[in-house]
Steps between C-alpha positions, in 0.01 A plus 500: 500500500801637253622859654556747220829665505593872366796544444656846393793600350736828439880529425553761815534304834452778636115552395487121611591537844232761526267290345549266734521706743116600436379157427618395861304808647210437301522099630491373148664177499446344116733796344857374375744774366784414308786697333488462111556684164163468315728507193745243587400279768281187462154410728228241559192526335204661631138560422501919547818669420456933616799769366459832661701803390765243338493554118539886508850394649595288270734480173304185349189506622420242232746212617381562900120412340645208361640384815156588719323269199728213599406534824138483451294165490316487200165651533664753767475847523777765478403839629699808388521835698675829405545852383456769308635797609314728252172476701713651814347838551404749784234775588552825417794468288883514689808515302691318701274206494475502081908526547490247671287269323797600219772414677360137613423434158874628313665277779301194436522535157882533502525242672305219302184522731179566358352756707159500253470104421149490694318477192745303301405223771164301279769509166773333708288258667338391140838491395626279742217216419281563766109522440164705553682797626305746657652875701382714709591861616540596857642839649549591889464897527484664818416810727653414853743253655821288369377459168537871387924433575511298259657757275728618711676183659483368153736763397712471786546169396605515137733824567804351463403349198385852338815647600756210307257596199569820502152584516503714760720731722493393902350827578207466303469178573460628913316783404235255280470272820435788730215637278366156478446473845384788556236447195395129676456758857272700353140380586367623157716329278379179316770193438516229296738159506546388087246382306522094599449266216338156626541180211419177544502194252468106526775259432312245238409183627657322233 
């Protein structure tokens, strides 16, 4: 009996060793996970190929397609996963949440990154050979628990990067954090994650 291997791959070891870290809680034993540019680096071929949250990122989003294709068998599948940031939004309306919604999307923008490619995804795909393409919308919005911080640890996380743009000064910056937690607190406020963007298309068997 052949035993299927996954293996995963991201260009932070530092996600890896968590990821590992989990797998080895979780007892899962066919995982490999390897440290590779999805741009650069060469793999084996496999039957199912899965990007999550990796185009958005990227600068050529057309030449990392290229590379999943030549990692696909023919007749494989490449599933694509990601963003737009548009379909973000929150119950009743908070300014600090549409400013930061802004502020995510200036800095990606600057920056090469696509913050709004989710429905570019089909067009790229077709563009990239692959066949009957087919997408699929899905959106996480919450009431309660860890998925209403979201927001908030999000825009811990791309501070820095707002403040080399000149985006934004550090004390609004604090002050838009603070009001985003205390907006995710507030048991009557509605949250959304971005509108996700799911595309998947066939290699061609021949």
């Amino acid at each position: 009996m052949t035993r299927e291997l996954h293996v995963a791959t991201d260009i932070d070891e530092i996600k890896l060793k968590l990821a590992r870290r989990e797998a080895e809680q979780q007892r899962l034993t066919n995982l490999e996970f390897r440290l590779a540019d999805i741009v650069e680096d060469e793999l084996e071929n496999f039957d199912f190929v899965q990007a999550r949250f990796v185009l958005t990122h990227l600068l050529n989003q057309q030449k990392a397609l290229e590379k999943m294709w030549e990692a696909i068998h023919p007749g494989g599948i490449l599933a694509i996963e990601d963003i737009d940031f548009r379909g973000h939004f929150c119950h009743p309306e908070c300014a600090a949440f549409s400013r930061y919604v802004e502020l995510y999307t200036k800095t990606a923008q600057r920056r090469g990154a696509d913050p709004n490619i989710g429905p570019r995804l089909p067009g790229l795909l077709i563009k990239a050979r692959f066949e009957a393409v087919q997408i699929k919308v899905v959106q996480l919005v919450a009431m309660s628990g860890e998925s209403k911080l979201m927001a908030p640890l999000t825009m811990e996380t791309i501070a820095d990067s707002v403040l080399a743009e000149g985006l934004a000064s550090r004390a609004e910056v604090d002050r838009l954090i603070h009001d985003l937690y205390e907006f995710a607190r507030d048991p009557d406020t509605v949250v959304s994650g971005p509108r996700v963007v799911q595309t998947w298309g066939h290699r061609p068997r021949s």
